[in-house]
C-alpha positions as CSV (number, residue, x, y, z in Angstrom):
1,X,0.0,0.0,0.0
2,X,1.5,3.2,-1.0
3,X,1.4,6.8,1.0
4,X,-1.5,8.0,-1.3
5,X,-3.3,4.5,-0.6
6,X,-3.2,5.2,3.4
7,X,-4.1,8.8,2.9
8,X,-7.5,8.0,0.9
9,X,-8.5,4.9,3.0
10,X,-8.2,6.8,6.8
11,X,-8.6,10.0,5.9
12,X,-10.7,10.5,2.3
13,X,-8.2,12.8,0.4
14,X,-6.7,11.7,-2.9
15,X,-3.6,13.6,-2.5
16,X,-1.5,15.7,-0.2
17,X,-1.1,19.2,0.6
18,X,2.1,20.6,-0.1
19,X,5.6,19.6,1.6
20,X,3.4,16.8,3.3
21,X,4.4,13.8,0.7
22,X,8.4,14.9,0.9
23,X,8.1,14.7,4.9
24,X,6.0,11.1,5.1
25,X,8.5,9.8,2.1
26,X,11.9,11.1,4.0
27,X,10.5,9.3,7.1
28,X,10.0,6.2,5.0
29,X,13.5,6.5,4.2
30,X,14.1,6.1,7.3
31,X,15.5,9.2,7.8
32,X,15.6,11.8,10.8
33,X,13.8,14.8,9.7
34,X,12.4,18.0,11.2
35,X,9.1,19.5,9.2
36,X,8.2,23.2,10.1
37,X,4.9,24.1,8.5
38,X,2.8,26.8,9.1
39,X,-0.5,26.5,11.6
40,X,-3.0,24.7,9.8
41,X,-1.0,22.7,7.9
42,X,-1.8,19.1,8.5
43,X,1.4,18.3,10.5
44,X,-0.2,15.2,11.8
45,X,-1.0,13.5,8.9
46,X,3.1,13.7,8.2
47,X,3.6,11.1,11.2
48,X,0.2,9.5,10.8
49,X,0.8,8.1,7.4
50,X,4.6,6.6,7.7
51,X,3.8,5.2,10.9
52,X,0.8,3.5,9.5
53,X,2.9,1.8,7.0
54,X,5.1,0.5,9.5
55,X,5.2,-2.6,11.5
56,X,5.5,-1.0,15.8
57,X,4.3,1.6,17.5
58,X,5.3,5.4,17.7
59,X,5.7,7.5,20.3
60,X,4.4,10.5,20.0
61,X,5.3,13.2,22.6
62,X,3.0,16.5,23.2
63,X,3.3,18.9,26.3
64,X,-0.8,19.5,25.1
65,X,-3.0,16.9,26.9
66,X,-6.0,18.5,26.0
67,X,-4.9,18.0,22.0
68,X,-3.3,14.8,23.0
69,X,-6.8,13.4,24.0
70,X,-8.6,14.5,21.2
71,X,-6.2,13.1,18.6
72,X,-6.5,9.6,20.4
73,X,-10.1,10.1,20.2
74,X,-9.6,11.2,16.6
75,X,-7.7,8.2,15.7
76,X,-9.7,5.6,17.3
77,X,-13.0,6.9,15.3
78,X,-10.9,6.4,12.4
79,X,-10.7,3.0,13.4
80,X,-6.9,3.1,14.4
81,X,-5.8,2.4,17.7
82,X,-3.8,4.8,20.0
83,X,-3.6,5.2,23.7
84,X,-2.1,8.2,25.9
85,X,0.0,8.4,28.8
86,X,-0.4,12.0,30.3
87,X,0.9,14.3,33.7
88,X,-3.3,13.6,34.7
89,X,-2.7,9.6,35.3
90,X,-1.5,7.6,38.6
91,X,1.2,5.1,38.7
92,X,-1.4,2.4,37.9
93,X,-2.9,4.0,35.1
94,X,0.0,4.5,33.4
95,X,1.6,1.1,34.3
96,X,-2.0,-0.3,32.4
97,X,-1.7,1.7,29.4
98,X,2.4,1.3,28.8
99,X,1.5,-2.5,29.4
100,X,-1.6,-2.3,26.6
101,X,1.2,-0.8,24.2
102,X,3.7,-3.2,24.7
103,X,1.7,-6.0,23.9
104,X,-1.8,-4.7,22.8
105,X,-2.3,-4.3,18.9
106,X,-1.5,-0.4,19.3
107,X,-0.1,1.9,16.7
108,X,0.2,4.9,18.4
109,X,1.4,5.8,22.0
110,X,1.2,9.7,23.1
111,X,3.0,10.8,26.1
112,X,3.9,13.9,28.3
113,X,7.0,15.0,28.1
114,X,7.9,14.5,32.1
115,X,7.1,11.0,31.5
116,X,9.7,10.2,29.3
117,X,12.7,10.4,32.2
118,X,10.5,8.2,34.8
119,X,11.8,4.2,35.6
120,X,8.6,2.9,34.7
121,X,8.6,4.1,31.2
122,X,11.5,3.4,30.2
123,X,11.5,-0.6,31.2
124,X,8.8,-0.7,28.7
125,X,9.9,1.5,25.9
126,X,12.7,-0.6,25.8
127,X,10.9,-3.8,24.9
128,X,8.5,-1.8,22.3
129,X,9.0,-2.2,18.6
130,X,9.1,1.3,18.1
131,X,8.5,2.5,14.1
132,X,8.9,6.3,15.2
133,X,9.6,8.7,18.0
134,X,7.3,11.6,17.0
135,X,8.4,15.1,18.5
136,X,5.2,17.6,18.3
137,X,5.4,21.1,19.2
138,X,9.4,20.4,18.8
139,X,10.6,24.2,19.4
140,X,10.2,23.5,23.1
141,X,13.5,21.4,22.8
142,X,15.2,24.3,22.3
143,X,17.1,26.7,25.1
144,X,16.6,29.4,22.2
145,X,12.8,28.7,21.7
146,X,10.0,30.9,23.4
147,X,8.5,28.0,25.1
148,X,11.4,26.1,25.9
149,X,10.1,22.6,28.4
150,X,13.1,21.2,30.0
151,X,11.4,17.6,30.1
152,X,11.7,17.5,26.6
153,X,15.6,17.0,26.9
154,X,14.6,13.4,28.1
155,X,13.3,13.0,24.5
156,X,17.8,13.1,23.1
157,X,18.0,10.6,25.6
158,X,14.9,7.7,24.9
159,X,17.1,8.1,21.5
160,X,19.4,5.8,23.1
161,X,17.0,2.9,24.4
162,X,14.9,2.9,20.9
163,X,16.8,2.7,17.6
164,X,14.0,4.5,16.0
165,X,13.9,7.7,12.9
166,X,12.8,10.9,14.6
167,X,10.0,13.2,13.2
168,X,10.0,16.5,14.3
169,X,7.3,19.1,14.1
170,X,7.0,22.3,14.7
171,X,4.6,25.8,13.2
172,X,7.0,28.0,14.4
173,X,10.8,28.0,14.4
174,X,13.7,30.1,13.4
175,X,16.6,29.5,11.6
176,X,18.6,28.7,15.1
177,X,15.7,27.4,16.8
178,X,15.7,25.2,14.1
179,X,19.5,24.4,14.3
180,X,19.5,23.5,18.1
181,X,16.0,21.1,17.9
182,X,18.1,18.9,15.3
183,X,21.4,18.9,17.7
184,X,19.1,18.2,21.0
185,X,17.6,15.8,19.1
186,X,20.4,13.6,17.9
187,X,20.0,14.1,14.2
188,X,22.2,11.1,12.4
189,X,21.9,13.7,9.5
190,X,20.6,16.7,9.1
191,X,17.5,17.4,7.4
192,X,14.8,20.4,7.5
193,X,12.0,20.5,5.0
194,X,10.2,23.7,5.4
195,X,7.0,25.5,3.7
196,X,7.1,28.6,2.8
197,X,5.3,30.5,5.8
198,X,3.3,33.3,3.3
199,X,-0.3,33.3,3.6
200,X,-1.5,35.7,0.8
201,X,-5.0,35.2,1.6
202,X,-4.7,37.4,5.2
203,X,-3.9,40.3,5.5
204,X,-2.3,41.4,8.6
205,X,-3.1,45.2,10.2
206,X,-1.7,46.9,13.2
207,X,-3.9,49.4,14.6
208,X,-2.5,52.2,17.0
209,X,-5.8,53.6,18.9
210,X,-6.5,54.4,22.2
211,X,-10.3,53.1,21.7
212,X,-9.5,49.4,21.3
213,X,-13.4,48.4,22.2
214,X,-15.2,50.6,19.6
215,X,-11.9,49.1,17.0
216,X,-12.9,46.2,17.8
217,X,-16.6,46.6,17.5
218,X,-15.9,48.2,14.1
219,X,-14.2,45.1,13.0
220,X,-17.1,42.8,13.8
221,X,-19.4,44.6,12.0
222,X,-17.2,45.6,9.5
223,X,-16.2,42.0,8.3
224,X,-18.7,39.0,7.7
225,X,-18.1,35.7,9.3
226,X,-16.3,34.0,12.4
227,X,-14.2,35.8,14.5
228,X,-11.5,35.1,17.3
229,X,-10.4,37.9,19.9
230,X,-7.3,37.0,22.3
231,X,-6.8,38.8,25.1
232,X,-4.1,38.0,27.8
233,X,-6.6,37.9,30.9
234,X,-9.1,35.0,31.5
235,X,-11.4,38.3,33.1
236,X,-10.9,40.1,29.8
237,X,-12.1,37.8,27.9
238,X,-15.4,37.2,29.9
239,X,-15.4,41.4,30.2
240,X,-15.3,41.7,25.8
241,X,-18.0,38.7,25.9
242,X,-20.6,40.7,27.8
243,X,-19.7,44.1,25.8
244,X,-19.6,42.5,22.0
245,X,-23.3,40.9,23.2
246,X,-24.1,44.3,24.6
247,X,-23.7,45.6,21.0
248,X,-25.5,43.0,18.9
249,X,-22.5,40.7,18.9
250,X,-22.9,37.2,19.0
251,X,-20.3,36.4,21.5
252,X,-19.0,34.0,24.4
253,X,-15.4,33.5,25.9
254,X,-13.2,30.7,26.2
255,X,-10.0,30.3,29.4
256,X,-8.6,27.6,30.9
257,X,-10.1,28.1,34.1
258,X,-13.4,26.8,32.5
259,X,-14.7,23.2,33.5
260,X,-14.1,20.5,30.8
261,X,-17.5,20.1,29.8
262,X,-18.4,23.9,29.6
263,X,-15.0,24.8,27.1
264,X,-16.7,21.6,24.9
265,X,-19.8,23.2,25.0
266,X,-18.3,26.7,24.1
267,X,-15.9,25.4,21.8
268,X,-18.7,23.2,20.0
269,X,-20.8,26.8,19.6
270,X,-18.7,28.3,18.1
271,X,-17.1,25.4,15.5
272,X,-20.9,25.3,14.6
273,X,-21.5,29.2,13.8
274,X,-24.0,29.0,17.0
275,X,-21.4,31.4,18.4
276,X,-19.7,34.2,16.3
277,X,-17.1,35.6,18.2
278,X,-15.1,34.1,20.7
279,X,-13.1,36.2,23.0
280,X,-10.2,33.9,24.3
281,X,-6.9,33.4,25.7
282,X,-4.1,31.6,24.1
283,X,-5.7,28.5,25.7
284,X,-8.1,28.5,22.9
285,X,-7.2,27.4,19.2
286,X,-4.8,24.6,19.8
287,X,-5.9,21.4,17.6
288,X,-9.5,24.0,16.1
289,X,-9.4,23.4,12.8
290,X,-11.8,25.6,11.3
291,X,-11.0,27.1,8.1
292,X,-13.5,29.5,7.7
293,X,-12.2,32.0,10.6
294,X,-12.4,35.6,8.9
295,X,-10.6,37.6,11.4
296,X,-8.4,37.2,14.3
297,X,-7.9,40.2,16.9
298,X,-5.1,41.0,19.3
299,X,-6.6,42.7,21.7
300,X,-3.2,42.9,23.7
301,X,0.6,42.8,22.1
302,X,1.9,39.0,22.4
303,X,5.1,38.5,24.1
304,X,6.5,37.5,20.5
305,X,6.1,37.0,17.3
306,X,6.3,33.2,17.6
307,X,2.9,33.0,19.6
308,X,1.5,36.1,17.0
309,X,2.3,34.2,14.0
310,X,1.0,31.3,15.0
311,X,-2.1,32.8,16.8
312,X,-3.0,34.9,13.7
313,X,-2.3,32.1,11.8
314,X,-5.7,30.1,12.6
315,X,-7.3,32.8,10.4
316,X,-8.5,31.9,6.7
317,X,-7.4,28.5,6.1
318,X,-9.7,28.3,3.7
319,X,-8.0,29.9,1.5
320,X,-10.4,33.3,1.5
321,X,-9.5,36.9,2.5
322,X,-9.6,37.1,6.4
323,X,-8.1,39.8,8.9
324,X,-5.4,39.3,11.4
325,X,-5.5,42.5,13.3
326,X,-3.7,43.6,16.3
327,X,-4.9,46.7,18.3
328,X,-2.2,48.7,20.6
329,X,-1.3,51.6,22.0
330,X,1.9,53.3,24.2
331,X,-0.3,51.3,27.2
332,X,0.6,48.6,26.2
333,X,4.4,48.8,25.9
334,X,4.0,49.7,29.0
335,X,2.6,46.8,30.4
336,X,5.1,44.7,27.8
337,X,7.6,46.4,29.6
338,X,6.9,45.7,33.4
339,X,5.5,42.2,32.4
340,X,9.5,41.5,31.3
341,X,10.7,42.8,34.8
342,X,8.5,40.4,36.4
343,X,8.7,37.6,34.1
344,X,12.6,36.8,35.4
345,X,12.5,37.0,39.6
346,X,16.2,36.8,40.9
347,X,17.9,33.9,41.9
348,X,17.0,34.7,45.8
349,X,13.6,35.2,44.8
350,X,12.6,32.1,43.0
351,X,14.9,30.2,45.8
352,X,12.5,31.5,48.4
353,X,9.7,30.5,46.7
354,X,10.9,27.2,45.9
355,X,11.0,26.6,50.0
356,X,7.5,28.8,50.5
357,X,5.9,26.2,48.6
358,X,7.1,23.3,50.2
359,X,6.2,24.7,53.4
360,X,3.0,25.4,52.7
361,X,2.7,21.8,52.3
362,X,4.4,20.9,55.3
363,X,7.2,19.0,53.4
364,X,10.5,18.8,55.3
365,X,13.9,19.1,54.2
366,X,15.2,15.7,52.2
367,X,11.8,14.3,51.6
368,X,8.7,15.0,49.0
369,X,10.2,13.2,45.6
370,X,7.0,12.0,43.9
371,X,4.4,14.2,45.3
372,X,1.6,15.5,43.4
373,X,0.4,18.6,44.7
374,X,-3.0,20.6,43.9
375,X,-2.1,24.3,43.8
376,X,-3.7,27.2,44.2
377,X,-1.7,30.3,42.7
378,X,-3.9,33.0,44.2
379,X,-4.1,31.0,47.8
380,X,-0.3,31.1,48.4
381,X,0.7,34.6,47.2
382,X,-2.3,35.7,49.6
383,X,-1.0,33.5,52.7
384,X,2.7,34.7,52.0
385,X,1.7,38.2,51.0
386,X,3.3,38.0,47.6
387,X,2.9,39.6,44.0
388,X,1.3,37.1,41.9
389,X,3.3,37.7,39.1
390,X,6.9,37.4,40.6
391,X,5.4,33.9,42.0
392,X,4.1,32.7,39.0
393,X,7.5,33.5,36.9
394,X,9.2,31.9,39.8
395,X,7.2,29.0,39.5
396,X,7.8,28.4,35.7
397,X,11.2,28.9,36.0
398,X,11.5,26.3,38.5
399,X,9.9,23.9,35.8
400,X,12.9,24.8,33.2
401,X,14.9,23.9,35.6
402,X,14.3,20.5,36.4
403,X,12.9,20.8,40.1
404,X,8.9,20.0,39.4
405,X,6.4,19.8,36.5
406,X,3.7,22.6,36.7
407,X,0.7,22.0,34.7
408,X,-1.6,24.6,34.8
409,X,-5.9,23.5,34.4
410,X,-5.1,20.2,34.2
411,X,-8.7,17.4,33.5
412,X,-8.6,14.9,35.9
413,X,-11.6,12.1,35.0
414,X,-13.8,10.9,37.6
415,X,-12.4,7.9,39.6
416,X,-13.6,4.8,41.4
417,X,-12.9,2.3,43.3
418,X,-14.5,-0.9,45.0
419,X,-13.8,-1.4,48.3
420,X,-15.9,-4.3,49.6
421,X,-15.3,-7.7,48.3
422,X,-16.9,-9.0,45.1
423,X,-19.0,-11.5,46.7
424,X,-20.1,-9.3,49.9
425,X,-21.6,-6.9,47.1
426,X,-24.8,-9.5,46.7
427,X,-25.3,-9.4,50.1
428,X,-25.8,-5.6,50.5
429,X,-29.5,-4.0,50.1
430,X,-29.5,-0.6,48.3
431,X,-32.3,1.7,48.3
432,X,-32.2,3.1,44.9
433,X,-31.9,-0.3,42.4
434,X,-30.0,2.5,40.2
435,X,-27.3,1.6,42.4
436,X,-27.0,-1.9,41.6
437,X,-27.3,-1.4,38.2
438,X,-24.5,1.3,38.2
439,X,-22.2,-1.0,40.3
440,X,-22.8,-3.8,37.8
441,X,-22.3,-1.3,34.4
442,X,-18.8,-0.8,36.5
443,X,-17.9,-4.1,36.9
444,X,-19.3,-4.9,33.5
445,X,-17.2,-2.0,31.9
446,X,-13.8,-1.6,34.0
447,X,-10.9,-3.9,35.5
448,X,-8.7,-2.8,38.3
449,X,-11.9,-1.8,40.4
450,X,-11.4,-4.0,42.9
451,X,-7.8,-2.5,43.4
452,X,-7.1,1.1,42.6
453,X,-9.3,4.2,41.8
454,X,-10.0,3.9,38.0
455,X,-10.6,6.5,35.3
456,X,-14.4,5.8,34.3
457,X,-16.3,8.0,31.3
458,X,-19.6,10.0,33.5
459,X,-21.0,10.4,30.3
460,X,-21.2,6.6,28.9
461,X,-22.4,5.5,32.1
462,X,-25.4,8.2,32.5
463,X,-26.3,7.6,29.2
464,X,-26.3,3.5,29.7
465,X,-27.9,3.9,33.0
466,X,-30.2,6.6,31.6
467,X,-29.9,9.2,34.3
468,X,-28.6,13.2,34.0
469,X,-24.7,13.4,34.7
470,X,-25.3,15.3,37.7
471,X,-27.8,12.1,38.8
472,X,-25.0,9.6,38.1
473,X,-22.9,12.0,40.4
474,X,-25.4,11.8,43.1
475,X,-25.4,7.9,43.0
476,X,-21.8,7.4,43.5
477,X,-21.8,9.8,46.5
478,X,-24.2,8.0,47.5
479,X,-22.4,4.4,47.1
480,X,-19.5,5.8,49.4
481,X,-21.5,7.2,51.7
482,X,-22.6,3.5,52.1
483,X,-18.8,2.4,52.0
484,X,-19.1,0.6,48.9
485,X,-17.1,2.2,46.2
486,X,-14.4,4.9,46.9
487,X,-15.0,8.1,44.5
488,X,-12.7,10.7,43.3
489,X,-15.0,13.0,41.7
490,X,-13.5,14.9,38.2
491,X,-11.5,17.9,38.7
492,X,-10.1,20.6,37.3
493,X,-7.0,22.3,38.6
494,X,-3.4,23.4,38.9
495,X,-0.5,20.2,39.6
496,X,2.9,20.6,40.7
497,X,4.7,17.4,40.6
498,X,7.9,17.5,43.0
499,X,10.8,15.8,40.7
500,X,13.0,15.1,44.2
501,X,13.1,15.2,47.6
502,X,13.0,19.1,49.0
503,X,17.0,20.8,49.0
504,X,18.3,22.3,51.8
505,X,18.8,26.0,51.7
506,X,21.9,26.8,49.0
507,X,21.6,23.7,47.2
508,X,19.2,24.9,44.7
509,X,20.7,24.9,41.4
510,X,19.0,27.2,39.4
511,X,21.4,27.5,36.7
512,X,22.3,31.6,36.4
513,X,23.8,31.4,33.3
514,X,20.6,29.8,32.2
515,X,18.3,32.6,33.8
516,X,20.7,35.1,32.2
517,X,20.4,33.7,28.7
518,X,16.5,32.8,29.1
519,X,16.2,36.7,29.9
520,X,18.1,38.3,27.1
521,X,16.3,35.9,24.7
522,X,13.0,37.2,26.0
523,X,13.6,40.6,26.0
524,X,14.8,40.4,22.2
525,X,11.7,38.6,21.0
526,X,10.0,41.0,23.0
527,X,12.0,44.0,21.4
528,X,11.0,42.4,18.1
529,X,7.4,42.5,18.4
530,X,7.4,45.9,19.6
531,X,9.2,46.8,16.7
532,X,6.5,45.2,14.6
533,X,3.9,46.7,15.7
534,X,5.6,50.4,15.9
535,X,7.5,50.1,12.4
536,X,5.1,51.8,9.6
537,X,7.9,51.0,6.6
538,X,8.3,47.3,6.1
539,X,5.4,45.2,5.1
540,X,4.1,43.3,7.9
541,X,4.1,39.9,6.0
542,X,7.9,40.4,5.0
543,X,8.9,41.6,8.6
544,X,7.6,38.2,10.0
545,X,8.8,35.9,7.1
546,X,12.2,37.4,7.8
547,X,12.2,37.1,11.6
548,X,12.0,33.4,10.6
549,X,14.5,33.5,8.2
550,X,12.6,33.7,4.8
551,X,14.6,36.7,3.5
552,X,13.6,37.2,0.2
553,X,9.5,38.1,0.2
554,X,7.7,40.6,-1.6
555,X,5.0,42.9,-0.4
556,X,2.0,41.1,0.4
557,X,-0.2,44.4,-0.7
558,X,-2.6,43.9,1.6
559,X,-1.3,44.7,5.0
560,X,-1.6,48.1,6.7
561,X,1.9,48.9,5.6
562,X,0.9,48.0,2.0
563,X,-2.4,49.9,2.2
564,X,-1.0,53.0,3.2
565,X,1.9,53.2,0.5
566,X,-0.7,52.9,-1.9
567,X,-3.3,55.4,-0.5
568,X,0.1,57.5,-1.1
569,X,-0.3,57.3,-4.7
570,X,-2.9,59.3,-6.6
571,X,-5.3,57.5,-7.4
572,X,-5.9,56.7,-4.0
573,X,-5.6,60.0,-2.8
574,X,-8.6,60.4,-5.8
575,X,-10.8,58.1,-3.5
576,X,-10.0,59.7,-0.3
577,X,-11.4,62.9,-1.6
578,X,-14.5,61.7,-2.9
579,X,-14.9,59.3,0.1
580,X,-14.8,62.5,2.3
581,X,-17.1,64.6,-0.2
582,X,-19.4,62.2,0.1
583,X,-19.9,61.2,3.0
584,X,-19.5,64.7,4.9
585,X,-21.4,67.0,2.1
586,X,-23.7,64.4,-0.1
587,X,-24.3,62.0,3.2
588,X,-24.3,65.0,6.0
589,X,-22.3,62.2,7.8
590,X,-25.2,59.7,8.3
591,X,-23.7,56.7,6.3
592,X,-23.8,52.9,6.3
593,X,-20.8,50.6,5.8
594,X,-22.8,49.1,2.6
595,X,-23.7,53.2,1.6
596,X,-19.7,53.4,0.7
597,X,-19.2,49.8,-0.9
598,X,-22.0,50.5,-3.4
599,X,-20.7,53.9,-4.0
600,X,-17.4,52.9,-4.6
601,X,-16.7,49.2,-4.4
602,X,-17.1,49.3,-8.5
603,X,-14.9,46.9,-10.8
604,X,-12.6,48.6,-12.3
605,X,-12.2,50.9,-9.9
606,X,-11.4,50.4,-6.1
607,X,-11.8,46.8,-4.2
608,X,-14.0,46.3,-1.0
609,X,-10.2,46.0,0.7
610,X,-9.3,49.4,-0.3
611,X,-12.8,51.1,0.5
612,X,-12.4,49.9,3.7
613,X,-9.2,51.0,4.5
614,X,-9.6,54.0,3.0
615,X,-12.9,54.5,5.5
616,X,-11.0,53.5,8.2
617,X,-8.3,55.6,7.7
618,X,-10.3,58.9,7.3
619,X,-12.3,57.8,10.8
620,X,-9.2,57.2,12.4
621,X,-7.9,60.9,11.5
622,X,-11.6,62.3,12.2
623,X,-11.7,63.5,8.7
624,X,-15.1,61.9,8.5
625,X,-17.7,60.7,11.5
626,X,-18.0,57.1,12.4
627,X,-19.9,54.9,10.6
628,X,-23.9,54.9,11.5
């Protein structure tokens, strides 16, 4: 069976997109290589394929357990079978799962990054036949990257228990980014196929106003379709959901504080066109597919243009005209500004905090290795009397270096556990038969009950047992109330995972060469953006292409940048003067977006593009009003 073959029978299309078929044929050579292709551009598939064609298992690793999940999910409806091993699981979970891929009929394994480095893993990796080891998101490798993930070292490492081609994936890398993921990784040879990273079809605009919610208002009404606004707070975005709905804008908002079942729900509104505009943080986007996204907003400057590109990037994949439009002002260098003070604590700092933490847990010195510990961010700044920034920073950079995992919003399933025997069960009287019957669906459905708290799906026993979730829920509290089952209700929160025992004062390494390099490299991809966003010269496609190291682009013609060179010219000068004679003298200033099109959206003459940002440009100087 050939590439194309496994293509059409899994997934329906008859041929690839481009720079797909060179990366799946390179890995069937055999052949280490790293693919970096824009957002939206079927990175998957490029592992999916080879490894389908291949006698084994791969391994793919993902720091997203969220996307993780649903690719599982995605690949068992296809009919192919894949199992996950996530920071979420205990000991026993994953010791079932790791044993299911070792000698379950499994082509795909996914896996957290922080379990690569852990005993149990690697006794059974190194019995797997293992066709791939698949690096997603593989910029966080790299010391250089803007989300560098320490665990993701142990990745160079598994490459000497599996004798196994590595395929590396990534949307967003440059040129040394790109350098350092093939070193880290253990590249026999190297070997980058890239796609070019232009997207003609959307036209990027930076927007200095001081008025960001009427912009943005503007630009919903302004532009037909589905919409996405990021902002950096989870209030924000519930804050621009109530004023967008305020103003006839269908609406909603999107954080990873949200419950599971309610970022679905939201989710599933809006992929369905229920929901027009979703205002968001970057938590939302990652593994959404929908091509038909018209504009993206910035409500707030990025940190870089890495998380921009990409961000922006989930706009128009359909190939159609769409918007990526940031909105900013001198505010918000400002805030960039103290945001990279904070974001790099000193050493004595994050030290403190490291101990702060294990106090507030009551862990002593030379003990704690192993613990997993629910955290509440806001709790222990206010019981210390700390800045919740400087903690926060503190806390991630105690990640990068090796002393815990933090996993922020984290879904932890509903679990259970029997804890009478099996044949003392019959002997028990219930008052609600439900209970039986839910006890026997258990049995019926899980193993391991009888000895550890297992994962089990609320919704496929609610609907079996045809009761409400929140019924089902009332059942099992029910059950241990009686002492029959032990239940772990679901759960959403914040996990630190202690990597070792608790150092004594002055035996924290925390690496200041490290800090110093991770805080120079911040600041310049921070310098960067603000330069992007500031610069009125360069075309804002060319300036991003370049920053990852496509040198030779021309104009897009459609950016801000563009636009304004040719409103320079006189022919566009020609339809700012009528624009403005007709709507202040023929209109009195009473005018309708659609008034202007007719008027002079003609063929021939000016597009619907440059009519609009022509408009915009004469209410932005108040040479006209705003629109009706």
């Amino acid at each position: 069976m050939t590439a194309q073959d496994t293509l059409k029978e899994y997934w329906g299309y008859d041929s690839f997109r481009p720079m797909q078929e060179d990366i799946v044929n390179t890995a069937l050579e055999d052949r280490d290589v790293l693919a970096i292709l824009p957002t939206g551009g079927g990175k998957s598939v490029c592992f999916q394929v080879p490894a389908l064609m291949r006698e084994g298992i791969a391994i793919v690793v993902t720091p997203l357990i969220a996307l993780m999940k649903d690719q599982v999910q995605n690949l068992n409806d296809r009919g192919i079978r894949a199992l996950c091993v996530n920071a979420g699981m205990s000991r026993r979970e994953v010791d079932t799962a790791l044993n299911n891929a070792l000698y379950g009929d499994y082509k795909f394994l996914y896996v957290s990054p922080e379990r690569l480095s852990t005993p149990l893993f690697k006794g059974y990796v190194s019995e797997m036949n293992v066709s791939y080891i698949v690096v997603d998101e593989a910029h966080c490798i790299s010391q250089w990257g803007y989300d560098f993930r320490p665990d993701y070292l142990q990745i160079g490492k598994l490459r000497e228990l599996v004798d196994a081609p590595v395929i590396a994936l990534t949307a967003t890398a440059t040129p040394q980014v790109a350098d350092d993921i093939m070193e880290r990784l253990g590249f026999k040879s190297k070997c980058l196929i890239k796609s070019g990273f232009e997207r003609p079809n959307l036209s990027y605009i930076v927007r200095e106003c001081e008025d960001k919610l009427g912009q943005l208002l503007n630009i919903c009404n302004g532009v037909d379709g589905t919409g996405i606004v990021y902002v950096r707070s989870r209030k924000k975005t519930e804050e621009l959901a109530t004023f967008l709905t305020s103003n006839g804008v269908s609406a909603s908002f999107y954080h990873a504080g949200l419950g599971p079942a309610v970022r679905a729900q939201r989710q599933e509104q809006w992929k369905s066109g229920d929901v027009r505009v979703m205002a968001c943080t970057n938590a939302f986007g990652m593994g959404i597919d929908k091509p038909d996204v018209r504009f993206v907003v910035h409500f707030d400057v990025p940190d870089c243009p890495e998380a921009y590109f990409q961000e922006a990037g989930r706009g128009g994949r359909d190939g159609k005209r769409s918007y990526a439009v940031l909105l900013w002002n001198r505010m918000d260098i400002k805030r960039m500004n103290q945001i990279a003070a904070a974001s790099f604590p000193s050493l004595e700092y994050i030290e403190d905090v490291y101990h702060k933490i294990h106090v507030f847990y009551n862990i002593p010195y030379d003990t704690g290795a192993g613990r997993q510990l629910k955290f509440e961010l806001e709790e222990f700044c206010k019981h210390f009397k700390l800045q919740y920034s400087s903690v926060y920073y503190s806390i991630v950079y105690l990640d990068r270096t090796g002393h815990w995992t933090f996993s922020e919003d984290i879904d932890i399933d509903t679990r259970v556990q029997i804890v009478v025997d099996r044949d003392d069960l019959y002997d028990i009287e219930f008052p609600d038969a439900r209970m039986t019957r839910l006890l026997d669906l258990l049995m019926r459905r899980y193993s391991g009950l009888f000895s550890y708290p297992v994962p089990v799906d609320e919704n496929y026993l609610s609907s079996h047992l045809g009761v409400p979730v929140p019924m089902l829920r009332q059942l099992l509290y029910q059950l241990s109330l009686q002492h029959v089952i032990r239940y772990v209700p679901a759960d959403h929160a914040t996990v630190i995972f202690l990597r070792h025992d608790r150092l004594r004062p002055k035996n924290v390494n925390l690496e200041p060469q490290r800090h110093a390099m991770l805080k120079t490299a911040a600041v310049g991809r921070m310098d960067k953006m603000i330069d992007y966003v500031s610069q009125t010269e360069v075309c804002r496609s060319a300036y991003l292409l370049e920053y990852f190291g496509q040198t030779e682009s021309a104009d897009c013609g459609t950016c801000d940048v563009c636009r304004a060179k040719s409103l320079r010219r006189p022919a566009q000068s020609d339809l700012s003067s009528e624009m403005k004679t007709f709507i202040n003298d023929d209109m009195a200033g009473n005018y309708t977006l659609e008034d202007i099109l007719c008027r002079f959206a003609v063929p021939g003459r000016y597009s619907t593009e440059e009519c609009i940002m022509t408009l915009r440009r004469l209410i932005d100087q108040s040479e006209v009003p705003p629109l009706a």
